[in-house]
C-alpha positions as CSV (number, residue, x, y, z in Angstrom):
1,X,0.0,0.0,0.0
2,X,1.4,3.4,-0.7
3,X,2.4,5.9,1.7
4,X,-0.2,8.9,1.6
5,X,1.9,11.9,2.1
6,X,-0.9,14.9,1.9
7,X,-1.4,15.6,5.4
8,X,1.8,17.3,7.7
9,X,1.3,17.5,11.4
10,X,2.6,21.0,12.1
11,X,1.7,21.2,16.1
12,X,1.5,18.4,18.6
13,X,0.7,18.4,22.3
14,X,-0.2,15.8,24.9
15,X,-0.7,11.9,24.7
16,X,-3.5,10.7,26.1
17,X,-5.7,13.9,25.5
18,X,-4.0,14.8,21.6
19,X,-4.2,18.1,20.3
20,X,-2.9,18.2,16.5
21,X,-2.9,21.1,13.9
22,X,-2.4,18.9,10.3
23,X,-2.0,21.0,7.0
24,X,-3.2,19.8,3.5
25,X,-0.2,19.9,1.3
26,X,-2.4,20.5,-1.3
27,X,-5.0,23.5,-0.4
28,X,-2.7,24.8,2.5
29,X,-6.1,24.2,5.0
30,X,-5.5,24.0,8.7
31,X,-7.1,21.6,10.9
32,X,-7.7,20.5,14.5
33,X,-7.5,17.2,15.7
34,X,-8.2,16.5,18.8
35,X,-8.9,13.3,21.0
36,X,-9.9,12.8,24.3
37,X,-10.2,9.1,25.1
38,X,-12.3,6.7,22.9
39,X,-13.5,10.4,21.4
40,X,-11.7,12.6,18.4
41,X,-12.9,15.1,16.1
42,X,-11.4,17.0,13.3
43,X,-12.7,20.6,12.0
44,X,-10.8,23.3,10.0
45,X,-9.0,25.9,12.0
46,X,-10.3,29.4,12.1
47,X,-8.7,33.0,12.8
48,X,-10.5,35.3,15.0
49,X,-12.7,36.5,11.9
50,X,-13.5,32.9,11.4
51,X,-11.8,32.4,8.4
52,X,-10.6,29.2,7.4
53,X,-6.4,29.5,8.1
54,X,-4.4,28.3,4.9
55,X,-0.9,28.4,5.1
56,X,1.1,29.0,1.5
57,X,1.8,25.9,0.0
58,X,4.3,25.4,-3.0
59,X,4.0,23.5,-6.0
């Protein structure tokens, strides 16, 4: 199986209650992870506008 290389993890903290920040290598969108026992979600991460934060990605 191929290795899927898209996503970058930017920002990690803790290890039994994760807090990531993953970039798309391909749009430059910012996004959340988070997990909190059996629990996780994942949302895009806004400013404080609520824009969607896209870091500059090159080609």
């Amino acid at each position: 199986m191929a290795k899927n290389n898209r996503f970058e993890t930017v920002y990690s903290q803790g290890t039994i209650d994760v807090v990531k920040v993953l970039v798309d290598k391909e749009t430059g969108v910012n996004y959340v992870f988070t997990k909190e026992g059996y629990a996780g979600g994942l949302t895009p991460l806004l400013d404080e506008n609520g824009n969607v934060v896209i870091t500059k990605v090159e080609k």
